[in-house]
C-alpha positions as CSV (number, residue, x, y, z in Angstrom):
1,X,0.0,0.0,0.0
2,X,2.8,2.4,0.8
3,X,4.4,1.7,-2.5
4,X,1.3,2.2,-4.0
5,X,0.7,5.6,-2.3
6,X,4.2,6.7,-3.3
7,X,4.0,6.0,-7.1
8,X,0.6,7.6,-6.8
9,X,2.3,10.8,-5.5
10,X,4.9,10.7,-7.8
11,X,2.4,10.5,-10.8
12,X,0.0,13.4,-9.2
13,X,3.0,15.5,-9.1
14,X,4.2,14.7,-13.1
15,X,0.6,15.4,-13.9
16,X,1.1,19.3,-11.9
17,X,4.6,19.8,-13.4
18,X,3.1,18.8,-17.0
19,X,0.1,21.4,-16.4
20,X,2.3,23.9,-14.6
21,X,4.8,24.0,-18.0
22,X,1.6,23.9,-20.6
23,X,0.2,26.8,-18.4
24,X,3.5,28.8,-18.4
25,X,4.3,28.1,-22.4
26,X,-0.1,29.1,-23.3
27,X,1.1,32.9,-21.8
28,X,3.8,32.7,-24.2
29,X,1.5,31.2,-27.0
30,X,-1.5,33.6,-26.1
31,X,0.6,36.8,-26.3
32,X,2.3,36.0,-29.0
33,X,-0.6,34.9,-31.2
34,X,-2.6,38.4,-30.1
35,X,0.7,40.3,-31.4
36,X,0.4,38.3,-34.7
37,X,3.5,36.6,-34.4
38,X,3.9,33.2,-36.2
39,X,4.6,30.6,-33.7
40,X,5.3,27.4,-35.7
41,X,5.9,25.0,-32.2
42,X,4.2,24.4,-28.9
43,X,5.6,21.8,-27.1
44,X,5.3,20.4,-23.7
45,X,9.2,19.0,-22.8
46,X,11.9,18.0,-24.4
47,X,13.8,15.2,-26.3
48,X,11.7,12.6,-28.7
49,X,8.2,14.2,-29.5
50,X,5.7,11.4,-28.2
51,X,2.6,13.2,-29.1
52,X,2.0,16.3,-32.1
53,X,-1.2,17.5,-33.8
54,X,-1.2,20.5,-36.0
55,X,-4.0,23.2,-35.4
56,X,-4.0,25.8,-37.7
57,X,-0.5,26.8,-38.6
58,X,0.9,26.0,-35.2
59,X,2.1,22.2,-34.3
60,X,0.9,21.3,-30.4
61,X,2.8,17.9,-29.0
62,X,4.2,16.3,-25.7
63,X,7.7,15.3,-26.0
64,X,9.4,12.6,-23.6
65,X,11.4,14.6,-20.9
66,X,9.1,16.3,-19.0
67,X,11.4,18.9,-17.6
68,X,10.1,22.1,-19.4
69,X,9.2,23.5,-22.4
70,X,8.9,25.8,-25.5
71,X,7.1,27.8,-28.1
72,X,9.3,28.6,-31.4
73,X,8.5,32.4,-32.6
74,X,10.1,33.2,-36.4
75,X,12.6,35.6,-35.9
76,X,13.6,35.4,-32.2
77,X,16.1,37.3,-33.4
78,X,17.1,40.4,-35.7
79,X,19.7,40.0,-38.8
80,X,23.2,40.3,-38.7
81,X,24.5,43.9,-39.6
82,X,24.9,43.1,-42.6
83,X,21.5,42.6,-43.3
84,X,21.4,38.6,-43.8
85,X,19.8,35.6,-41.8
86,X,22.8,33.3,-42.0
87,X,26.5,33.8,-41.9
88,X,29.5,31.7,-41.3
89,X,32.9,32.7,-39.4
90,X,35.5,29.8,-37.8
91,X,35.0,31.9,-34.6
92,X,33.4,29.5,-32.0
93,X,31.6,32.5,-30.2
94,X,30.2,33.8,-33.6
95,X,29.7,30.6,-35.1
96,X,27.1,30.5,-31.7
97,X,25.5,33.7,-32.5
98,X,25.1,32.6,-36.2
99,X,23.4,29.6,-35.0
100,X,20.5,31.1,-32.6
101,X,20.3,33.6,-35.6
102,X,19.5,30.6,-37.8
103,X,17.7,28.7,-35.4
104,X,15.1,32.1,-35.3
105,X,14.5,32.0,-38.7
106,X,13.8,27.9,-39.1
107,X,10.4,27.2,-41.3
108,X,10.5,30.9,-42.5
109,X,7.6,31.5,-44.9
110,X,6.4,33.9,-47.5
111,X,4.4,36.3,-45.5
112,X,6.4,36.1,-42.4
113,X,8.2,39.0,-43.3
114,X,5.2,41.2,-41.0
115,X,5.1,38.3,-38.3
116,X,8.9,38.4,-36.7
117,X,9.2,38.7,-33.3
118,X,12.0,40.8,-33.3
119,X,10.2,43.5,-35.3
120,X,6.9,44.0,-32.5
121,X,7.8,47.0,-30.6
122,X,9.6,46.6,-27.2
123,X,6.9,46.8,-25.1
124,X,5.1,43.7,-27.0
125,X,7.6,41.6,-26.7
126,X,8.4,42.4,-22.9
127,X,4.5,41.1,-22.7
128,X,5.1,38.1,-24.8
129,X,8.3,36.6,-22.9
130,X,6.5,38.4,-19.1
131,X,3.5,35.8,-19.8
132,X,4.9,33.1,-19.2
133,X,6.1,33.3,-16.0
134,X,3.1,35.6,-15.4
135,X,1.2,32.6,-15.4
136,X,2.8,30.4,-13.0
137,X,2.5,33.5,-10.4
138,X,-1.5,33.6,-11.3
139,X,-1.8,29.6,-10.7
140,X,0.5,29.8,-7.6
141,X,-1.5,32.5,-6.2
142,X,-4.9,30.7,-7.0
143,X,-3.9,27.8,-5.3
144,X,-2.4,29.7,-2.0
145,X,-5.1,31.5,-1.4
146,X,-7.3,28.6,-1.9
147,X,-5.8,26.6,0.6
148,X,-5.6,30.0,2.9
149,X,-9.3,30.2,2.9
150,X,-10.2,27.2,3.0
151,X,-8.0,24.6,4.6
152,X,-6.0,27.0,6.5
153,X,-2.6,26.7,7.8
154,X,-1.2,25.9,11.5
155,X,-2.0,28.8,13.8
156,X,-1.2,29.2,17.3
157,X,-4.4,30.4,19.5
158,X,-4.9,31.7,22.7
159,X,-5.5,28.3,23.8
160,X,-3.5,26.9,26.1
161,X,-1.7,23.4,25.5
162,X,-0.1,23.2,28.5
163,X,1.3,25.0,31.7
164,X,5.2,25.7,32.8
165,X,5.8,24.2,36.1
166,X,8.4,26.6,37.1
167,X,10.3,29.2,35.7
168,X,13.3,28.1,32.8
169,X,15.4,30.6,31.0
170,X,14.0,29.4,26.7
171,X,18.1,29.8,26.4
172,X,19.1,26.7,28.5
173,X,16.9,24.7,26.1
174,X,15.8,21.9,28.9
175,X,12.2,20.9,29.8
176,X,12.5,19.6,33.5
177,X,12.5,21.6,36.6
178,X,15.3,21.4,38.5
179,X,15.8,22.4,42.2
180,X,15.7,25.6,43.4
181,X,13.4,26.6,40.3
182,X,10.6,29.2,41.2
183,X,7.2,27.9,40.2
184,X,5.7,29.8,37.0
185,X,3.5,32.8,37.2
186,X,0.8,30.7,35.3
187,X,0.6,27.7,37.4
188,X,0.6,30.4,40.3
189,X,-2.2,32.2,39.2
190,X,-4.3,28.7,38.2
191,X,-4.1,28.8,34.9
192,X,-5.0,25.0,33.1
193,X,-4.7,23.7,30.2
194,X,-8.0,24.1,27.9
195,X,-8.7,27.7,29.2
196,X,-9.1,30.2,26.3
197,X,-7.4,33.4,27.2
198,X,-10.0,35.9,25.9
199,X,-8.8,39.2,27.6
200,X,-5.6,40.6,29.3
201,X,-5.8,43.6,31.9
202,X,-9.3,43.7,30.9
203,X,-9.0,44.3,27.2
204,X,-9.8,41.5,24.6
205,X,-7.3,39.9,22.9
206,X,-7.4,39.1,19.1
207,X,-5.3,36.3,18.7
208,X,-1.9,34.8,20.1
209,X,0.3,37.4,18.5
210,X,-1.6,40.2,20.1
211,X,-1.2,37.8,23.7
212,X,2.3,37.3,23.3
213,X,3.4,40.9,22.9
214,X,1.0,42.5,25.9
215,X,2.6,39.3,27.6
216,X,6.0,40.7,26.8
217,X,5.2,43.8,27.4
218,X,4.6,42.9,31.2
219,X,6.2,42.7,34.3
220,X,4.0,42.3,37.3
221,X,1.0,42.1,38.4
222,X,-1.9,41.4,35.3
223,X,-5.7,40.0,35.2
224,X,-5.8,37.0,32.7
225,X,-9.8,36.2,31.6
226,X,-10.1,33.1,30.4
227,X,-12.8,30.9,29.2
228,X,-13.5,27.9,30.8
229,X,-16.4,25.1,30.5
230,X,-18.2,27.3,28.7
231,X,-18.0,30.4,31.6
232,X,-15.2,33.2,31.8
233,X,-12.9,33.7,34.9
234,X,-10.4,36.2,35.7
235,X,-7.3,35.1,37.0
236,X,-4.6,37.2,38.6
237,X,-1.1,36.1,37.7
238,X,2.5,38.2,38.5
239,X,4.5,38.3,35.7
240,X,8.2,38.1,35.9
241,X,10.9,38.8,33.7
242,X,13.1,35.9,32.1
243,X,14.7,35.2,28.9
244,X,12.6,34.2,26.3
245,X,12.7,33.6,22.1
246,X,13.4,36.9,20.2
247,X,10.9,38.0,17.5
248,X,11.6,39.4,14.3
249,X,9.7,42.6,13.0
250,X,7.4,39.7,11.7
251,X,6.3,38.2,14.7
252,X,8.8,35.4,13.9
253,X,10.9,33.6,16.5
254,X,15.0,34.5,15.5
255,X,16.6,30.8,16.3
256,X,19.2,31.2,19.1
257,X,18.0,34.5,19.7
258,X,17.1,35.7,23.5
259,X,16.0,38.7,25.1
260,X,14.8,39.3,28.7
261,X,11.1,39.8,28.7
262,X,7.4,39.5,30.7
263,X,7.1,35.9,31.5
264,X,3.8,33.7,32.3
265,X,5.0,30.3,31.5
266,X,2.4,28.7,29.1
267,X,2.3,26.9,25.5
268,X,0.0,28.1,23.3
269,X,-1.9,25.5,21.4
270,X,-1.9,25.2,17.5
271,X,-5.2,24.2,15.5
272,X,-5.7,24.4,11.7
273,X,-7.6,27.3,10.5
274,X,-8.4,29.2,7.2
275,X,-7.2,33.0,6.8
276,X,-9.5,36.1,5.8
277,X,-8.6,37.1,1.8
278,X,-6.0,40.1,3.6
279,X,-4.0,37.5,6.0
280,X,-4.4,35.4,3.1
281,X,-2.8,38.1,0.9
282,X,0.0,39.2,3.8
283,X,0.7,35.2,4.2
284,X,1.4,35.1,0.5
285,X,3.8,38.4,0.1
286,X,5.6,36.3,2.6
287,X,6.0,33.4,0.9
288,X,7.1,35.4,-2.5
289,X,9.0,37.1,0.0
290,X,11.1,33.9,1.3
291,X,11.5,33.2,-2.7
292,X,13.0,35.9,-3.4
293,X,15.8,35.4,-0.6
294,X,16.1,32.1,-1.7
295,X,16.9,32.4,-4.9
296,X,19.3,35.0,-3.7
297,X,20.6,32.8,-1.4
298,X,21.1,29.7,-3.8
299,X,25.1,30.2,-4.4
300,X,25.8,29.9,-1.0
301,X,24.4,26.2,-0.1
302,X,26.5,25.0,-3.4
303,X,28.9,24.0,-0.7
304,X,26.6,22.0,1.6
305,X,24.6,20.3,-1.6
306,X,28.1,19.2,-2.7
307,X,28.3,17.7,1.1
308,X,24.9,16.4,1.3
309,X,25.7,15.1,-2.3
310,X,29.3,13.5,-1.5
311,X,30.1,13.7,2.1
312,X,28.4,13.0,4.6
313,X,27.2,16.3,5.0
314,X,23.6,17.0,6.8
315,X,21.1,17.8,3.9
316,X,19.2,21.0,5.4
317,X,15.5,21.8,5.4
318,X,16.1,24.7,3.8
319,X,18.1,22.8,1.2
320,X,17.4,23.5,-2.8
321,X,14.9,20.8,-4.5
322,X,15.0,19.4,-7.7
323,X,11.7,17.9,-9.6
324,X,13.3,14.2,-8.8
325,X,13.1,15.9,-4.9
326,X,10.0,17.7,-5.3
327,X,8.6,14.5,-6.8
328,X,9.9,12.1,-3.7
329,X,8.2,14.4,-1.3
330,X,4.9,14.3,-3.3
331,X,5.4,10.3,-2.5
332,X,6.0,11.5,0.6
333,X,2.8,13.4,1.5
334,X,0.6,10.5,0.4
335,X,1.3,8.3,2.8
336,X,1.3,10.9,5.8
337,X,-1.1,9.6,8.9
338,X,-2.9,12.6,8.7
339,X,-6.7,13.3,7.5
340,X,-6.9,13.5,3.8
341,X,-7.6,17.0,3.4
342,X,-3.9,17.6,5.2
343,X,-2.4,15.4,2.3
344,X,-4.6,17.5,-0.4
345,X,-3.7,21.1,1.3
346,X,0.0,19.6,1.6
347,X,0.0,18.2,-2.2
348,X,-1.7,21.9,-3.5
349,X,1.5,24.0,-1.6
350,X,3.9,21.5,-2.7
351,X,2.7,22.4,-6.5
352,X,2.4,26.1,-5.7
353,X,5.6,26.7,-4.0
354,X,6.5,24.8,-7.5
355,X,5.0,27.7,-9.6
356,X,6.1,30.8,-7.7
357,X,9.8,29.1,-8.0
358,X,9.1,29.3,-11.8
359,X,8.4,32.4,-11.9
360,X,10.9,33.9,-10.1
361,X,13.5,32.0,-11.4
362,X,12.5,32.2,-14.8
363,X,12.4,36.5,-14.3
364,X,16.3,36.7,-13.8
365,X,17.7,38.8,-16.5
366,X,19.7,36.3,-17.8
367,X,19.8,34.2,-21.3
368,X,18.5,31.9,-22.0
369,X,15.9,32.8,-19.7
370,X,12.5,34.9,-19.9
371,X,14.2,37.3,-18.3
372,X,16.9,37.8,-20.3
373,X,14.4,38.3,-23.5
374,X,12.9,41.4,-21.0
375,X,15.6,42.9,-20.0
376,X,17.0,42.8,-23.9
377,X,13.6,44.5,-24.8
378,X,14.0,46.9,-22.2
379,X,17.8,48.1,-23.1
380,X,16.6,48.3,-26.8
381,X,13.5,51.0,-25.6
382,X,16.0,53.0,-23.7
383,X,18.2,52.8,-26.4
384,X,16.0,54.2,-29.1
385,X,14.4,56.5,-26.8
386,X,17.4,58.0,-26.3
387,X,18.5,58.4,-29.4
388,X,15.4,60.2,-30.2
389,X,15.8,62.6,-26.9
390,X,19.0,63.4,-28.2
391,X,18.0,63.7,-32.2
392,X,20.1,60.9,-32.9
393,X,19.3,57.8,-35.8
394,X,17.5,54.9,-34.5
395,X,19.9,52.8,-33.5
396,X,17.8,49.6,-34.6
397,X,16.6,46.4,-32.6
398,X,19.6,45.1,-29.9
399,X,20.8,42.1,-30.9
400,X,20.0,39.5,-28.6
401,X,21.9,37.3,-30.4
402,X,25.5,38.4,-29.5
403,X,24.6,37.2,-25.9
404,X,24.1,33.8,-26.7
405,X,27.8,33.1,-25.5
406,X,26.6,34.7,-22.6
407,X,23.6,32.5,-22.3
408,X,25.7,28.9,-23.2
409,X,27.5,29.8,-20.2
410,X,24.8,30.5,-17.8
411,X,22.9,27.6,-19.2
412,X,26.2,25.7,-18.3
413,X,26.1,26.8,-14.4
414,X,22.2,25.8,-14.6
415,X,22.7,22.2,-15.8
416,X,25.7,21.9,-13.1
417,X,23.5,23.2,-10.3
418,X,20.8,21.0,-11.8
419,X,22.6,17.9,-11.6
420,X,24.7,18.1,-8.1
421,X,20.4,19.0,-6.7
422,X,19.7,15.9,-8.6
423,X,22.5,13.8,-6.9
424,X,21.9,15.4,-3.6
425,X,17.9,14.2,-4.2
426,X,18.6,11.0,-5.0
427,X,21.2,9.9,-2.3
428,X,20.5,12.1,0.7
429,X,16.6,13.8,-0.2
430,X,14.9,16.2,2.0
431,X,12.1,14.4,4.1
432,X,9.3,16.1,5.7
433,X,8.1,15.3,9.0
């Protein structure tokens, strides 16, 4: 049954990452078909084409590797200077450039003159290559804010899970009392597990991040009201000062990070519930948020993938995951002892968190990326703007093209990076709990 479950995972997630790249290459498709480009290819992968049917004058197929995917547009790129398509040099950078600049004008028809991509105006073309990506941010951010609203995420409460027995600094990081240990203000004051604290000093509370910070904010005496078999009490409690977890401007604890503060001595209990549309909306900013940094951050664990990898480094939480990982974890989630809408809501984020990567990763301003394709439409607008402040001649589309050694390069560092996550995956994978 397990192995079941697993290959069941695995297959949900092909299916997501299938529909994720088909989503991502339609923007593209879309976009460029409203611009009247000709766009002679839309395929889903790479490698042998399993799967082609020809609609119109644009051929649709699935192809074996499913690890991306394309649209061909004629005339990706401009001419040379001198005016033709192809060239020839014995230069190995130029002979690269020559290529792409062929490779743009493959199946180049009478007619397609009008339809090049490189001839829309700037601004088109930023929309064209934007789409894409565009649309993995629009499916991520459906499928957040659907499980926000209506599975929810794990919240603390005001509830409490348990009382302190005595006083503990959070810094010595041990759970038993020892001698000499004062007794906590809570279990002073009578405070049990199952009350719902409802107001502090007389004034309601909204939830546990509004608790903890009056809580903080305290040191001596303070009323606690709490609900109890269905009837409030007020319960007088003296706080005391002790070092406890430090927050960031988020409300998020900073690991190995203390600061003296109002005490009670209590663990707040953690249920499952859905977010409002703007917590929704704040949760999400956070996520793209964590993205961003990353994505930022993804040179610096090249040293502990290599360890994970070949050592017998530790392979961290925070660790990058390749579609092999990213398809073990779906395997994973299936066979969690939890209620099945956990495994659904768990499934969903795995495939969202999937998306937003795509899109953030596919927006670096770099070739061969979407990005790169933007920030060459972008230059080229300056460019002829410019020339026109300044009463100069056009100075024509940029070549994209002469970047292409460029792109081999960084296309080189992706396909490393690609492989050594792919390794790590394989013989020491991330595992969730």
């Amino acid at each position: 049954m397990t192995m079941l479950l697993t290959i069941l995972g695995i297959g949900l997630f092909a299916v997501g990452l299938l529909f994720s790249i088909a989503w991502h290459e339609l923007g593209h498709l879309s976009t460029a078909k409203l611009f009247g480009i000709r766009v002679p290819q839309y395929m889903v992968g790479f490698g042998p084409t399993l799967f082609s049917r020809r609609r119109g004058e644009t051929e649709y197929g699935i192809k074996a590797i499913p690890m991306g995917g394309y649209i061909r547009m004629i005339g990706m790129f401009p001419p040379g200077a001198d005016g033709r398509i192809e060239a020839r040099s014995t230069s190995p950078w130029r002979g690269m450039i020559e290529d792409a600049r062929t490779a743009a004008y493959e199946e180049l028809q009478p007619g397609d003159e009008k339809r090049l991509f490189y001839t829309r105006k700037p601004w088109k073309r930023v929309i064209v290559m934007f789409a894409g990506p565009f649309m993995n941010l629009i499916l991520a951010v459906a499928i957040f804010l659907g499980v926000a609203m209506t599975f929810g995420f794990a919240t603390q409460t005001t509830k409490v899970a348990g009382v302190q027995s005595c006083v503990i600094e959070q810094s010595e990081k041990r759970d038993k009392c020892a001698a000499g240990d004062p007794v906590s203000p809570a279990k002073q004051a009578g405070l049990q597990e199952g009350d719902k604290i409802v107001a502090f000093n007389g004034e309601p509370v909204s939830g546990w991040p509004e608790l903890s910070d009056r809580i903080r904010e305290t040191i001596g005496p303070a009323s606690i009201t709490v609900e109890r078999d269905g009837t409030e009490q007020v319960l007088q409690a003296t706080l005391i000062k002790n070092m406890v977890a430090k927050k960031d401007s988020d409300g998020e604890v900073v690991p190995d990070a203390f600061i003296p503060a109002g005490y009670l001595g209590f663990a707040a209990q953690t249920e499952i519930l859905p977010l409002n549309f703007p917590q929704s909306v704040d949760r999400m900013g956070d996520m793209m948020e964590n993205g961003v940094e990353s994505i930022i951050a993804l040179p610096a664990k090249v040293p502990d993938l290599w360890d994970a990898a070949f050592s017998d480094g530790e392979r961290k939480d925070d660790s990058p995951v390749g579609v092999v990982g990213a398809a073990r974890i779906s395997g994973e989630v299936m066979n969690l002892d939890v209620p099945t809408e956990n495994i659904i809501a768990t499934f969903m984020m795995l495939l969202a968190g999937f998306n937003l990567s795509l899109f953030l990763f596919n927006m670096l301003p770099l070739l061969p990326l979407d990005g790169g394709h933007i920030a060459g439409a972008l230059w080229e607008s300056v460019r002829r703007n410019v020339a026109k402040v300044f009463r100069r001649p056009d100075p024509g589309p940029f070549d994209v093209a002469k970047l292409m050694p460029v792109a081999y390069v960084v296309a080189g560092v992706f396909i490393c990076f690609t492989l050594l996550v792919l390794v790590a995956d394989i013989v020491n994978p991330v595992k969730i709990s």
